[in-house]
C-alpha positions as CSV (number, residue, x, y, z in Angstrom):
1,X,58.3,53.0,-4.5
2,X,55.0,52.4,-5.9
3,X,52.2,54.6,-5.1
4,X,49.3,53.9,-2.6
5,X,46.0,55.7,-2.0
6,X,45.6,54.7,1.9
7,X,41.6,55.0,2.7
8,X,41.0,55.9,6.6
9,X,37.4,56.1,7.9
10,X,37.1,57.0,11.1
11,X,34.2,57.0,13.7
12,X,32.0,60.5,13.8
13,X,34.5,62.7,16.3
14,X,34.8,66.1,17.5
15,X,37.6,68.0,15.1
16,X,40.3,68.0,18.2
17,X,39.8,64.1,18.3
18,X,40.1,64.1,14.5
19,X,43.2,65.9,14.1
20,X,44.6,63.6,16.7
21,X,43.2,60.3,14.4
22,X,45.0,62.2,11.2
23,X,48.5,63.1,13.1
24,X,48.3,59.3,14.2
25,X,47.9,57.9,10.8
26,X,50.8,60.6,9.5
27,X,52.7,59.6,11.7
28,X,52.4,56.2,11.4
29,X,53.1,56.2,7.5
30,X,56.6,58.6,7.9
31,X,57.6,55.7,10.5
32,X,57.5,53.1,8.1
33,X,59.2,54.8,5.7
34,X,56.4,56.4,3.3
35,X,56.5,59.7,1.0
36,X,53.2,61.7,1.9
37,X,52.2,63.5,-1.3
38,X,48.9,64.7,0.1
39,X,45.7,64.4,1.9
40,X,42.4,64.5,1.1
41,X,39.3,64.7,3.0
42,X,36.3,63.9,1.2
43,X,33.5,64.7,3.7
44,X,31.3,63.4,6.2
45,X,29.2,60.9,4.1
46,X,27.0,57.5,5.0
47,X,28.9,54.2,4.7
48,X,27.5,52.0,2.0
49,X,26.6,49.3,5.4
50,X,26.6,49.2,9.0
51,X,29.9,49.5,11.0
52,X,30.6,48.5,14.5
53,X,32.8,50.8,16.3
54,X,36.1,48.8,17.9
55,X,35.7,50.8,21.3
56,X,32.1,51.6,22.1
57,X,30.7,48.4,20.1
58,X,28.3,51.2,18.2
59,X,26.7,51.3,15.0
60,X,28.3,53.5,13.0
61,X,26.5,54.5,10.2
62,X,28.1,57.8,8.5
63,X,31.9,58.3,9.2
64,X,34.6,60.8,7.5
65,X,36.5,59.8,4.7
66,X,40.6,60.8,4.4
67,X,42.4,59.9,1.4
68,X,46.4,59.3,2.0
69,X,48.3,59.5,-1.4
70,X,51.8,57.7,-0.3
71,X,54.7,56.3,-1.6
72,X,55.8,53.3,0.3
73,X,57.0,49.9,-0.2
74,X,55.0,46.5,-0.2
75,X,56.5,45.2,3.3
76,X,55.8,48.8,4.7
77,X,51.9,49.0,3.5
78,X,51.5,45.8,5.4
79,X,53.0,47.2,8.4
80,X,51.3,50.4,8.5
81,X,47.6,48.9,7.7
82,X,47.9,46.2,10.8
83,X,48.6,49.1,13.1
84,X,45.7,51.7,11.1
85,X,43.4,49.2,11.7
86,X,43.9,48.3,15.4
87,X,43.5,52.3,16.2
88,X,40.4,52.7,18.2
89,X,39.0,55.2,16.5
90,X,38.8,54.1,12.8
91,X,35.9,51.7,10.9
92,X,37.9,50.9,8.0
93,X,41.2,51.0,6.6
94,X,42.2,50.1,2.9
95,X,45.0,50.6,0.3
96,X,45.1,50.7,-3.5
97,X,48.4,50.6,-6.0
98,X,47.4,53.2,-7.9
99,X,50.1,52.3,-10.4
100,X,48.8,48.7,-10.6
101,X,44.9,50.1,-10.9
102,X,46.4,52.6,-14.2
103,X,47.9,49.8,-15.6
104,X,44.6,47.2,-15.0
105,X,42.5,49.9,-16.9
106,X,39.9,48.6,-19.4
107,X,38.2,50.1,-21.8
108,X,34.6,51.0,-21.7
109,X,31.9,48.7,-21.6
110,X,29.3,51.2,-21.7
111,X,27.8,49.1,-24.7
112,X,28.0,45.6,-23.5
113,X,26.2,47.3,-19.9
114,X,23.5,47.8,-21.6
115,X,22.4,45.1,-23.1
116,X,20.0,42.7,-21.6
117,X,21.8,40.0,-18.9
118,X,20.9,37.6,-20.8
119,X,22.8,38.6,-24.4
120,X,26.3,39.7,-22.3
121,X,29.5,38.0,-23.3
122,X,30.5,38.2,-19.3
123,X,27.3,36.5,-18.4
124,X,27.8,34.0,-22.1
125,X,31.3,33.1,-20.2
126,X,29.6,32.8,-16.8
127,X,27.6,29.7,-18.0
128,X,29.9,28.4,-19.6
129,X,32.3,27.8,-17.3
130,X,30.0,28.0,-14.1
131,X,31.7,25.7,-10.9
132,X,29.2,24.8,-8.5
133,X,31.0,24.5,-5.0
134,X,29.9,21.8,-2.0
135,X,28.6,24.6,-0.1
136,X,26.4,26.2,-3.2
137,X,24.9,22.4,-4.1
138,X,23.9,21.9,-0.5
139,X,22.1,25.1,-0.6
140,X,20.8,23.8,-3.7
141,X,19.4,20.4,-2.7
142,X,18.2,21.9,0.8
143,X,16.2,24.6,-1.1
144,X,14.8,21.8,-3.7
145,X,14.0,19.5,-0.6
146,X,12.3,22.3,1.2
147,X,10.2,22.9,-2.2
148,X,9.5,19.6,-2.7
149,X,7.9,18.7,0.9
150,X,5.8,22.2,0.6
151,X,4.1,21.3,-2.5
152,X,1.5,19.6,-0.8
153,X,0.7,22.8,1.4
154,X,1.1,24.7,-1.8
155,X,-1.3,22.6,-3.3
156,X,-3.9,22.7,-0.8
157,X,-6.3,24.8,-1.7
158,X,-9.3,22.6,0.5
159,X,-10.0,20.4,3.7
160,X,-11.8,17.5,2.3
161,X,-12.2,15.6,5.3
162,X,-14.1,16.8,8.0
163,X,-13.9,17.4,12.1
164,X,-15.8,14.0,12.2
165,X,-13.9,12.3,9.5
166,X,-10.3,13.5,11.1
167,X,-12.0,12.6,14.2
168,X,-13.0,8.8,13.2
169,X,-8.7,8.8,12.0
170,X,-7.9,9.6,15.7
171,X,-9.2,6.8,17.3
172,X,-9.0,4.0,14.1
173,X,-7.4,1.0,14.9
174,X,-6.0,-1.4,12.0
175,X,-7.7,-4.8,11.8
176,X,-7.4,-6.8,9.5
177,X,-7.4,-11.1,8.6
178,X,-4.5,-12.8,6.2
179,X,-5.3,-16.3,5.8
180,X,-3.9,-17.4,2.3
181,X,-1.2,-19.8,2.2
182,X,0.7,-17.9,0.1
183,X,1.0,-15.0,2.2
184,X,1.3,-16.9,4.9
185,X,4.0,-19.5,3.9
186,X,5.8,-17.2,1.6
187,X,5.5,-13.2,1.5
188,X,5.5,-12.9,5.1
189,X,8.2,-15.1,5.7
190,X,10.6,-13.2,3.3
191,X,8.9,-10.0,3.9
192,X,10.2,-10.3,7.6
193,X,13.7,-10.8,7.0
194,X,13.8,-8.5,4.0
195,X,12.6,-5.7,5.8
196,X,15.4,-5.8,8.3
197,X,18.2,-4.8,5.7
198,X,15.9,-1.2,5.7
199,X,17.5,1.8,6.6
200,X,15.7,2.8,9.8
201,X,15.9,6.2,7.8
202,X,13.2,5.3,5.2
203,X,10.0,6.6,5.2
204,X,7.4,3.7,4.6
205,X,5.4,6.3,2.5
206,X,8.4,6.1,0.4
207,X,8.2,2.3,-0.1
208,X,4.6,2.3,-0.8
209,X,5.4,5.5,-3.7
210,X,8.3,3.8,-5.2
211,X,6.2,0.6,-5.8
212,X,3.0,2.6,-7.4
213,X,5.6,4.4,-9.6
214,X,7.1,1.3,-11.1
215,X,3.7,-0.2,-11.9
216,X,2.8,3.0,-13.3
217,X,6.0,3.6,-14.7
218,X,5.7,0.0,-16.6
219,X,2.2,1.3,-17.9
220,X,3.7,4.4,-19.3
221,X,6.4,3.1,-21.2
222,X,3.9,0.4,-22.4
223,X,2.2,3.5,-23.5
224,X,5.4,4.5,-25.7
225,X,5.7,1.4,-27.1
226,X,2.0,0.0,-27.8
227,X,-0.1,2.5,-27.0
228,X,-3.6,1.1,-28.8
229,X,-2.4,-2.8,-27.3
230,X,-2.4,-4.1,-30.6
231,X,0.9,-4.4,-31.6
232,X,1.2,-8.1,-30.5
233,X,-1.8,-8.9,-32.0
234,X,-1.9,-12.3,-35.3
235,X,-2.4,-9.2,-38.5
236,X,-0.2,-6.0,-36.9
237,X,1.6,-4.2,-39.2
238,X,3.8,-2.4,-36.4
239,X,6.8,-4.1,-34.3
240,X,5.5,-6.5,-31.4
241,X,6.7,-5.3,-28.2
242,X,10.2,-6.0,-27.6
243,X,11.1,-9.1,-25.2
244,X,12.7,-7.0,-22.9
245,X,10.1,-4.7,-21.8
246,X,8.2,-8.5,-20.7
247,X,11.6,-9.0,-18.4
248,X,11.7,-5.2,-17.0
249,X,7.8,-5.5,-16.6
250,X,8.6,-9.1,-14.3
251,X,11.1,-7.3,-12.1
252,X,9.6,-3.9,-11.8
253,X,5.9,-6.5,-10.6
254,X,8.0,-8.0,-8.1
255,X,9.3,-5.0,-6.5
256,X,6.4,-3.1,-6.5
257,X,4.4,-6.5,-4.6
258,X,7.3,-6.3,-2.4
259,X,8.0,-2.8,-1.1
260,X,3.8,-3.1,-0.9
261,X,4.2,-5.6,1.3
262,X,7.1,-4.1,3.6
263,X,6.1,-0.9,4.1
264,X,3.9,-1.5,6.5
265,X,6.3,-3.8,8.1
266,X,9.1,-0.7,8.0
267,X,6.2,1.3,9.5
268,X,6.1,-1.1,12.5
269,X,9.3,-1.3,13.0
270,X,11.0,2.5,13.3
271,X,7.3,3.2,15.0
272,X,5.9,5.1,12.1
273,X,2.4,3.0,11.6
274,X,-0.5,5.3,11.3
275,X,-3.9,5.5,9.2
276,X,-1.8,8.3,7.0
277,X,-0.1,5.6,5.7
278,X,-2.3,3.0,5.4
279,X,-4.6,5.7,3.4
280,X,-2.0,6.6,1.1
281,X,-1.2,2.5,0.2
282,X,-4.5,1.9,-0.6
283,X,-5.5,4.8,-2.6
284,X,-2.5,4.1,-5.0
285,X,-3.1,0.2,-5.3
286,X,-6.5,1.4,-6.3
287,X,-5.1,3.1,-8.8
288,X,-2.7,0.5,-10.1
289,X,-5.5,-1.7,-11.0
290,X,-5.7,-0.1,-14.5
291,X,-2.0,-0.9,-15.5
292,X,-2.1,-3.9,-14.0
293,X,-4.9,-5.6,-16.0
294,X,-3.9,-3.5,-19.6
295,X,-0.4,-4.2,-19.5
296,X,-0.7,-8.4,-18.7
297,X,-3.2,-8.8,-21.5
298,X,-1.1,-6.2,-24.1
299,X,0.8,-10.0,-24.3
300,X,-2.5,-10.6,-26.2
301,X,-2.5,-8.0,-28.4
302,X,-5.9,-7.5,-30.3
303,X,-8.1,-9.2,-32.7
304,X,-7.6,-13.5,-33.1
305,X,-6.4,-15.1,-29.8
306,X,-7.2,-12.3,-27.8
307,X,-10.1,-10.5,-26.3
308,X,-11.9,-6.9,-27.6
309,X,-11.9,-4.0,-26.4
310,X,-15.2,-4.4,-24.7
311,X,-14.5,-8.1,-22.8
312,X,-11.3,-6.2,-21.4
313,X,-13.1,-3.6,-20.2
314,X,-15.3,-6.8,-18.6
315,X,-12.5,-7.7,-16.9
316,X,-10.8,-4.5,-15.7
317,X,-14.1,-4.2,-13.7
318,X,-13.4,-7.5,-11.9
319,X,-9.9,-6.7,-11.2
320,X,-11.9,-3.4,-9.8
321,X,-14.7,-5.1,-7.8
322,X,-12.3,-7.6,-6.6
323,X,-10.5,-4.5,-4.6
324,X,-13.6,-2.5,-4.0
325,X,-15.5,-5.5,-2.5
326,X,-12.8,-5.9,0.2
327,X,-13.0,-2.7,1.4
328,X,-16.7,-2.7,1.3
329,X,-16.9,-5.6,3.7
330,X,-14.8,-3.9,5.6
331,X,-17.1,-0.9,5.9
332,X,-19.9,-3.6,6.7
333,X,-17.7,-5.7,9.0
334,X,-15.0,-3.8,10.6
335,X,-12.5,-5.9,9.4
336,X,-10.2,-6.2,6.5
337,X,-10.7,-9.7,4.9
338,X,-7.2,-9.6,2.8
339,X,-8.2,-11.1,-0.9
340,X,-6.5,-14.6,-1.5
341,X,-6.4,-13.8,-4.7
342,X,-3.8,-10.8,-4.3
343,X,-0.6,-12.0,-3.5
344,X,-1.6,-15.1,-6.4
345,X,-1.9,-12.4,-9.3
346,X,0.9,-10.3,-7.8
347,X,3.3,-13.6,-8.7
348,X,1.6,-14.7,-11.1
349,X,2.0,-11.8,-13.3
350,X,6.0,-11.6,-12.9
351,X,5.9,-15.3,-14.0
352,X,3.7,-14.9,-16.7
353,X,6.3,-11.6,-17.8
354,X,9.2,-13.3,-17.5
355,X,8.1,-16.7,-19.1
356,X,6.8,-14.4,-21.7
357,X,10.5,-13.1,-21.8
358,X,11.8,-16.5,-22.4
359,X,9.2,-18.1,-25.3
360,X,7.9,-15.0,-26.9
361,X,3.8,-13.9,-27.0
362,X,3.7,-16.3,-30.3
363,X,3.7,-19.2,-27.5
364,X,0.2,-17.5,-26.4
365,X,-1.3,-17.8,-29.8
366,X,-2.8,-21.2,-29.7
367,X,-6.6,-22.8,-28.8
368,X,-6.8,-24.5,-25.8
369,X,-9.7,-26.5,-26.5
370,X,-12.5,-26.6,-29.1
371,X,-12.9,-22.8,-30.1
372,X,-11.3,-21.4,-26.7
373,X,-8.1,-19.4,-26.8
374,X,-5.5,-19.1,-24.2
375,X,-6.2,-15.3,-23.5
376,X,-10.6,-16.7,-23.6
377,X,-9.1,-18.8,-20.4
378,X,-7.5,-16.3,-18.7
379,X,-10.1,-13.9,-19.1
380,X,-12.4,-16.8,-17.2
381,X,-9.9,-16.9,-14.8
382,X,-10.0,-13.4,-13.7
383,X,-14.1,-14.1,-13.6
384,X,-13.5,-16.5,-11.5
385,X,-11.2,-15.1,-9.0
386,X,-14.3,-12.1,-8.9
387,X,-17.0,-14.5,-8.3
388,X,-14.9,-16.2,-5.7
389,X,-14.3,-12.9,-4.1
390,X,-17.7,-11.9,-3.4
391,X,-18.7,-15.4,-2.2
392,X,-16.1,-14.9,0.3
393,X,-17.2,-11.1,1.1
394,X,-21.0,-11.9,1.6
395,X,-19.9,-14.8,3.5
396,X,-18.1,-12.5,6.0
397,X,-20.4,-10.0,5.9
398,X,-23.4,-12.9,7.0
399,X,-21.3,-14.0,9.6
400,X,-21.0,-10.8,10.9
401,X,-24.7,-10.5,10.7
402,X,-25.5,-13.1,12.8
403,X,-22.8,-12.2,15.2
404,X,-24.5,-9.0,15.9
405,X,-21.2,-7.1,14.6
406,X,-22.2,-5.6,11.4
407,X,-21.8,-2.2,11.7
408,X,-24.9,-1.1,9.1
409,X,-28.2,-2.1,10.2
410,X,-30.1,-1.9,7.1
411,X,-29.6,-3.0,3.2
412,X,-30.1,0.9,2.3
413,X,-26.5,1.5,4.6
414,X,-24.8,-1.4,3.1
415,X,-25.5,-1.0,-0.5
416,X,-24.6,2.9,-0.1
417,X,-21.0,3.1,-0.8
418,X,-21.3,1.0,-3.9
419,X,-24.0,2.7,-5.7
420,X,-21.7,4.7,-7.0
421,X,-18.9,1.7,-8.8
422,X,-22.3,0.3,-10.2
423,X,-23.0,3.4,-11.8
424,X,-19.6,3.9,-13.0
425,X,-19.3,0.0,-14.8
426,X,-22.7,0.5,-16.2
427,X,-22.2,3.9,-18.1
428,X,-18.8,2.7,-19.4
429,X,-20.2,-0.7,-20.7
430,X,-22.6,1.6,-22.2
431,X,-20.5,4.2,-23.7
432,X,-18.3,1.3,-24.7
433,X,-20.7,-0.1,-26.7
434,X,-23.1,2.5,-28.3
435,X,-20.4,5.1,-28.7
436,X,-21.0,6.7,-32.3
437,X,-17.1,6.9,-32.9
438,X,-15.9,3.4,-31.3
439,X,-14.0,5.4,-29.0
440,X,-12.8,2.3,-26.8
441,X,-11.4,1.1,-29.8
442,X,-9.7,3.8,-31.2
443,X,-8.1,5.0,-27.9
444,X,-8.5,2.2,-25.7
445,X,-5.8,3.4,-23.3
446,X,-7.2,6.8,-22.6
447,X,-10.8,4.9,-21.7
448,X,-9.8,2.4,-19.1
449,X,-7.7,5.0,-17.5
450,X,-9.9,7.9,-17.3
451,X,-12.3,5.1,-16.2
452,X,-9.7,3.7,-13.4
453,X,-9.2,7.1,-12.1
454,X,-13.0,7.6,-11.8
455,X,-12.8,4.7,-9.9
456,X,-9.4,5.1,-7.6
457,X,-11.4,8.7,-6.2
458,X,-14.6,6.7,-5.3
459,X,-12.3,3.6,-3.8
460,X,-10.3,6.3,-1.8
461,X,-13.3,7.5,-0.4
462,X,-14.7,4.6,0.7
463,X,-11.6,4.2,2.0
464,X,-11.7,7.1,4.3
465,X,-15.1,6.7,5.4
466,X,-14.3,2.6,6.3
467,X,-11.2,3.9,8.1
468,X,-12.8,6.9,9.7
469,X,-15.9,5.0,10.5
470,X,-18.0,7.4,9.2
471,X,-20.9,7.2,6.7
472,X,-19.9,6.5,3.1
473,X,-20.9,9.2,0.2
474,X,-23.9,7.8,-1.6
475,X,-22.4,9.9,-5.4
476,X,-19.0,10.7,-6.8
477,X,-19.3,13.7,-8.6
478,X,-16.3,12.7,-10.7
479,X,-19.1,9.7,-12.0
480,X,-21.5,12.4,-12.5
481,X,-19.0,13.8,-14.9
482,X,-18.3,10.8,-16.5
483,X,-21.7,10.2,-16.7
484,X,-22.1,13.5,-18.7
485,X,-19.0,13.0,-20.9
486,X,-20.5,9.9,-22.2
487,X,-24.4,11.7,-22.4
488,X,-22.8,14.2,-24.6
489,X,-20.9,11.6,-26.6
490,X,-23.6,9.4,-27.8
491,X,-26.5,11.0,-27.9
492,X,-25.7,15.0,-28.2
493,X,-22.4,16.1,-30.1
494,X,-21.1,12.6,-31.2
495,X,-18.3,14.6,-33.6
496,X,-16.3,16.2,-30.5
497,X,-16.2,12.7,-28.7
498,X,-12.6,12.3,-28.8
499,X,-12.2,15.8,-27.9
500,X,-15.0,14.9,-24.9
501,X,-13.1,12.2,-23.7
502,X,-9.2,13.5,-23.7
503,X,-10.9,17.2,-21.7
504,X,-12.5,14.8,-19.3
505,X,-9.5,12.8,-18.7
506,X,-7.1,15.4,-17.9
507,X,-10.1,17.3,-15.6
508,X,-10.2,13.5,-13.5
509,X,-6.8,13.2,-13.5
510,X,-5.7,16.5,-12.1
511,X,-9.3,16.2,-9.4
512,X,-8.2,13.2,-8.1
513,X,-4.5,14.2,-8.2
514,X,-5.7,17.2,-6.1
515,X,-7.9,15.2,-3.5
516,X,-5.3,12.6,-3.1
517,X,-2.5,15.5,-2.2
518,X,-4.9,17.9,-0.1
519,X,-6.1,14.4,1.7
520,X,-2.9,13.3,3.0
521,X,-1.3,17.2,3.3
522,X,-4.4,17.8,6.0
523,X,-3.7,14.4,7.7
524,X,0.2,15.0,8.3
525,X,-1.0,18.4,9.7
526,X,-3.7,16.8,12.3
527,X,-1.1,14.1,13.0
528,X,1.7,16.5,12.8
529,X,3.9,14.1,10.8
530,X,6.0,14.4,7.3
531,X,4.4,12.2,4.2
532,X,7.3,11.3,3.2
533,X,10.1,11.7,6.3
534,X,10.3,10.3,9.3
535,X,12.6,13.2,11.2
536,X,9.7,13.7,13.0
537,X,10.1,10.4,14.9
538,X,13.5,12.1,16.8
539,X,11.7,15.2,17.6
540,X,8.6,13.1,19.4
541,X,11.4,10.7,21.3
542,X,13.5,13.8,22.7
């Protein structure tokens, strides 16, 4: 029979109550049959954890030790640890082949111990062969979900908006006027049923992020692939951009305009509409006017039939003051006069992609009349649509005037939240054109979007203060640094201009990526909702 060492811990007792526990467990073992060689008591000591006592439901926290060395079969060790283990007054009963254990010996490892973790072959063959069980990758993704919604509090190191601002959120009501045909006779219509085939499940925040990120997303591979827009252009000596980055570019438009244009529709539906949201659509599309403009006229290229540097700079500031006018009549009027011109270029620009997908940008390459190119037409265009757009604005805003609703009462109040966008177009046409080192031209990409996020923080907080109904900031001081940048540029240390304009671009880009995270982190907390989850929604129906 092979040999056991039979463990029994027993609860602290009196040594009457302990010889009765050991005459027990003697007993027990000769029943079934076992060879007692000895027994050994190795002491009162504390138990590596807490035990529960079966009797008194105690905490036991130091017990005896006795150490049974028996011979006795398999069947019999079974036998003889059920009934050890049902007796009142042990903890813990266990039993070791101490045969089996010689046998199992390994040799030492002393050595391999003491290396680092990192440099053992048991952790090597860990790795290697790791198997992630359901329950581990549910702890997993719940930990990385848990992260990912706390970045924003991580992140938020300070309350931008104020008691009045958060205030002027509490009792804003959305108002605003679509009356182009196109939205009105087409978007809508298929924005309706499309938005029943939602999840009820989907956060609109969700919609609204997944649309800025394939616009974005567009612009940054565009980066990969052309980054200084000139690789369409008549005389470049690098590959034009492949034909099917013009078909992704023509999907990834249409979604974005789409899932734009449902999320507040989602939000109205599951009962999740709110200024949060509304905020956070904004702010991004005033981001997206950067990508938006570069990547339609990177079909262009540079150079013959195709604009400069300079004249596309021109007309990423109408694309701008297009959406800054809107909401600046709003902060005038009260009302949000929706831009014909939106849905237009939001179509527009998927057709021109994918026709561009099917003829090539060599069909683009031709004068239209006299010394006018295509791309010279198109940049009138988007003139016109800006002209058109302010006509309309100072129109509503007259109206409004005589109708006693204009919510300014003098010109100082009106012009206020646009001082700044003035400021900002002016320095960059400037720096644009007197810059000692051409920098527009030699990393045109890096200038219109350190300029576009320059603008998307002073659009966001016109934004706020429209919505909040509070009274707009007169100076961004992300202009002021701008403003600087382009100081120090031209007129002070022209050599470290590149360097000036790459430090400043990465200081915009993580300010305005902090403001835009801190904003909408301190207005789920005052609202007491989830960015980008609407569990929220069960919690406020129970």
């Amino acid at each position: 029979m092979p040999l056991f060492e039979i463990t029994v811990i027993t609860r602290s007792l009196s040594k009457a109550d302990l010889l009765k526990v050991l005459t027990r467990a003697g007993s027990t073992l000769l029943d079934n049959g076992a060879i007692i060689e000895k027994v050994e008591s190795l002491g009162h000591r504390d138990l590596p954890f807490k035990r529960i006592a079966k009797q008194t439901n105690e905490s036991v926290y130091t017990s005896n030790y006795f150490l049974f060395h028996s011979h006795l079969s398999s069947e019999a060790k079974k036998h003889v640890l059920s009934t050890l283990r049902h007796d009142l007054d042990t903890v813990h009963v266990d039993a070791i082949d101490v045969t089996k254990a010689k046998s199992e010996m390994k040799e030492c490892n002393l050595e391999e111990i003491l290396k680092p973790p990192a440099e053992r072959e048991s952790v090597k063959n860990l790795r290697d062969n790791q198997k992630m069980g359901h329950f581990t990758r549910q702890m997993i993704y719940k930990r990385t979900e848990k992260e990912w919604k706390s970045i924003a509090k991580k992140m938020k190191k300070y309350e931008y908006l104020d008691k009045e601002k958060l205030k002027g959120f509490d009792n804003y009501k959305y108002n605003s006027v679509d009356t182009s045909p196109i939205s009105v006779y087409i978007s809508h219509p298929f924005w309706n049923w499309l938005v029943q085939f939602y999840p009820r499940w989907l956060a609109p925040n969700v919609l609204t992020f997944g649309g800025w990120a394939l616009v974005m997303g567009c612009f940054l591979l565009q980066s990969l692939i052309d980054y200084n827009i000139d690789s369409n252009s008549v005389d470049s000596k690098s590959a034009p951009i492949p034909s099917w980055f013009w078909l992704l570019a023509s999907i990834c438009t249409f979604a974005a305009h789409t899932m734009d244009g449902t999320d507040g529709k989602q939000a109205r539906r599951i009962g999740a509409s709110g200024p949060t949201g509304e905020l956070f659509d904004h702010g991004l599309d005033s981001w997206s006017t950067v990508p938006f403009t570069i990547t339609i006229f990177s079909v262009f290229g540079q150079g013959v039939f195709s604009v400069s540097p300079v004249r596309l700079l021109m007309i990423l500031q109408s694309v701008q003051t297009v959406f800054i006018v809107t909401h600046w009549e709003k902060y005038n009027t009260g009302v949000l006069f929706l831009s014909w011109g939106y849905d237009a270029s939001q179509y527009g620009l998927a057709i021109v992609y994918a026709f561009t997908f099917v003829v090539g940008f060599e069909w683009y390459k031709f004068y239209v009349f006299g010394g006018f190119t295509f791309a010279d037409c198109f940049e009138i265009g988007f003139y016109l649509c800006c002209i058109g757009s302010l006509i309309m604005s100072f129109w509503n805003m007259w109206d409004a005037h005589k109708a006693g609703t204009l919510q300014q009462h003098s010109v100082i109040e009106i012009v206020r939240p646009i001082i700044s966008t003035i400021f900002l177009y002016v320095i960059s046409l400037i720096w644009a054109e007197y810059s000692p080192n051409d920098v527009i031209s030699r990393d045109p990409r890096m200038f219109f979007f350190t300029m576009g996020t320059v603008f998307s923080n002073i659009a966001s907080r016109l934004i706020i203060s429209q919505m909040s109904s509070t009274r707009a900031e007169l100076w961004n001081h992300l202009v002021a640094l701008y403003s600087l940048s382009a100081f120090l540029s031209i007129y002070v240390i022209p050599s470290y201009e590149m360097f000036i304009l790459y430090s400043m671009s990465l200081i915009v880009l993580l300010a305005h990526v902090h403001y835009g995270v801190c904003v909408v982190a301190q207005m789920c907390d005052h609202f007491k909702i989830d960015a980008f989850d609407v569990k929220y929604l069960n919690k406020r129906n129970k």
